[in-house]
N, C-alpha and C positions, 0 to 999 in steps of 0.2 A: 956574435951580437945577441943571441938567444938568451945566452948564458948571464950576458948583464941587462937585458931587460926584464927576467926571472930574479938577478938581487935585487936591483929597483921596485920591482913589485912586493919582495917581499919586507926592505924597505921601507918601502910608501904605509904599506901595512902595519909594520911598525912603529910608525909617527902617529897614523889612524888610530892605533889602540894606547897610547903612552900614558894616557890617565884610567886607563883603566883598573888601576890600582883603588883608586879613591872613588870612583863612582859607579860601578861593575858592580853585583851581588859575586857572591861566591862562586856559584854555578857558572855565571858569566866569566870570571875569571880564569877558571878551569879550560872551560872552551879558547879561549885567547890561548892561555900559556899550552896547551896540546894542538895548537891549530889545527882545531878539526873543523874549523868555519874557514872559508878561502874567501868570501868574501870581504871588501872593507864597508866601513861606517858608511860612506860618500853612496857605494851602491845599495844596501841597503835603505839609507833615506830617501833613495831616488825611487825604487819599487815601490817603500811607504805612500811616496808620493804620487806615485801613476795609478795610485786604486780610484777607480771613479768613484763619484760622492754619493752613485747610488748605494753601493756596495758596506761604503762607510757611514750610512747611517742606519743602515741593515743588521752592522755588527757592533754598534755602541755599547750594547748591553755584556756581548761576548768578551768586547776590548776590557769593559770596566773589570770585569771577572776575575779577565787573566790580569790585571794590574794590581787588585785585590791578592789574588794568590802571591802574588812577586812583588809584592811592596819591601822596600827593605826597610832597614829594622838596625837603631842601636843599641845597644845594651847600657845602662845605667843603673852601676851597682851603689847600693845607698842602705842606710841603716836608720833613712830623715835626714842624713848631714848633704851636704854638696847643693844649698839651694843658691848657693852666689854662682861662682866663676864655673863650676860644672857644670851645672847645668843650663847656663846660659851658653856653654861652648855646645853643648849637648842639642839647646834649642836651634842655635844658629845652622849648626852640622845638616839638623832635620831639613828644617826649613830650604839649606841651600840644595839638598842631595832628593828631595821628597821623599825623607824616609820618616818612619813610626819612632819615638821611643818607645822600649823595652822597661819597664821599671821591676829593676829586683832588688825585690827589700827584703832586709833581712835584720833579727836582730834588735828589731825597732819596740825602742823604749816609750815614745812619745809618738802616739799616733796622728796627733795635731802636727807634727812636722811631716810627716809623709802627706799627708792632706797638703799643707803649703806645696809640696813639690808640686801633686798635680794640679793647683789653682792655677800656677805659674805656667805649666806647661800647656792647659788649656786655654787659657788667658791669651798666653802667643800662636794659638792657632795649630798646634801641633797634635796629631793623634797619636794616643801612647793606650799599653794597657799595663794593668799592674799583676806582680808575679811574684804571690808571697814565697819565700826560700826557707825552709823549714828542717830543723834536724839536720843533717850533712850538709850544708850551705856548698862546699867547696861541690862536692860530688852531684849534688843538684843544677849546680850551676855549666859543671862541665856535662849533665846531659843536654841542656838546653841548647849549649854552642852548638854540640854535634847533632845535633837537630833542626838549629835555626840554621838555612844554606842559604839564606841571603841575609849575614848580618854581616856590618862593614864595618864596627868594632865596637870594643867595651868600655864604656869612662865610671870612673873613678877614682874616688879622694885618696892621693898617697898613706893616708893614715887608716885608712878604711881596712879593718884586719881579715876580714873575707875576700877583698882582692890582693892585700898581701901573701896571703897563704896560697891562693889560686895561682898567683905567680912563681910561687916559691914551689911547688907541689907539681905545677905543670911543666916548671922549665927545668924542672930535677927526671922527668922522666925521658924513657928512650923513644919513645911515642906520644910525642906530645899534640894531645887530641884538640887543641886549641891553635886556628889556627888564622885566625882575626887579632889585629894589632892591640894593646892596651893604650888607653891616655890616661895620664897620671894628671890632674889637674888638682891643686890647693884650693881649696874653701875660701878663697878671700873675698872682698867687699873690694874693687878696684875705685878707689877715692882721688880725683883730683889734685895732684900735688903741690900744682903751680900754685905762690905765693901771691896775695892780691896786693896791690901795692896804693898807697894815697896818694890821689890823681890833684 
């Protein structure tokens, strides 16, 4: 009986963490997949919860700090282009996960377009900051991931030649130091298709 209350637990533990793919930082994820935490979600929020309210408005300023330091973070690679369908998957992503965009621009010919990015992205409420990519774009880029441990992944535009080559470059090696998902998202305007018809 030991023995199957021990898989049940560990089990149960495994349904507790199942999205932690999509909403986990990196770090977080690491701890999951080496289970070096034994506890689950359920007891943790329960401890959260038994701190008395003296205690918790004692350490507001401490909590903010530490959520500061562990904010996640997406990466949004751009050159000015991706202000439609990327970057609104990019905004929504933030918004729904409370994470930062990442803006790495690189490349950029029209500085009036990288300005529209961030009117839009502060317009919806999202905190980002921008990270000009200069000279080795590729090689830049891959020290930022391996340096950023809580980002939860990279977007952009399939035509975008700096995340082409970052993929092509990364996924050719035997050590591939990238190790956050890509989203390939098209530049489009998504318009309405439905035809109106005379009533």
């Amino acid at each position: 009986m030991t023995i199957l209350s021990e898989d049940l637990k560990r089990m149960l533990t495994g349904l507790a963490f199942q999205d932690a793919a999509e909403f986990l930082p990196i770090s977080e994820k690491m701890k999951v997949l080496n289970a070096e935490t034994k506890t689950s979600r359920a007891e943790t929020a329960n401890k959260t919860a038994a701190i008395p309210s003296k205690t918790e408005t004692a350490n507001v300023e401490s909590i903010a700090t530490a959520n500061r330091v562990s904010a996640k973070h997406i990466a949004f690679i751009s050159n000015g282009t991706g202000i439609n369908a990327p970057l609104n998957y990019a905004i929504e992503s933030c918004l729904r996960q409370h994470a930062q965009i990442d803006l790495l621009i690189h490349d950029c010919i029209d500085v009036g377009e990288v300005t529209k990015l961030e009117k839009k992205i502060h317009d919806a409420g999202v905190r980002f900051q921008r990270i000009q990519i200069d000279g080795r774009a590729v090689d830049n880029i891959v020290d930022y991931v391996t340096s950023q441990t809580s980002l939860i992944y990279i977007i952009a535009t399939p035509v975008d030649t700096v995340a082409k080559t970052l993929m092509e470059e990364t996924s050719s090696r035997r050590n591939n130091p990238i190790h956050v998902p890509f989203v390939l998202i098209n530049d489009d305007v998504i318009t309405n298709t439905l035809k109106r018809t005379a009533a």
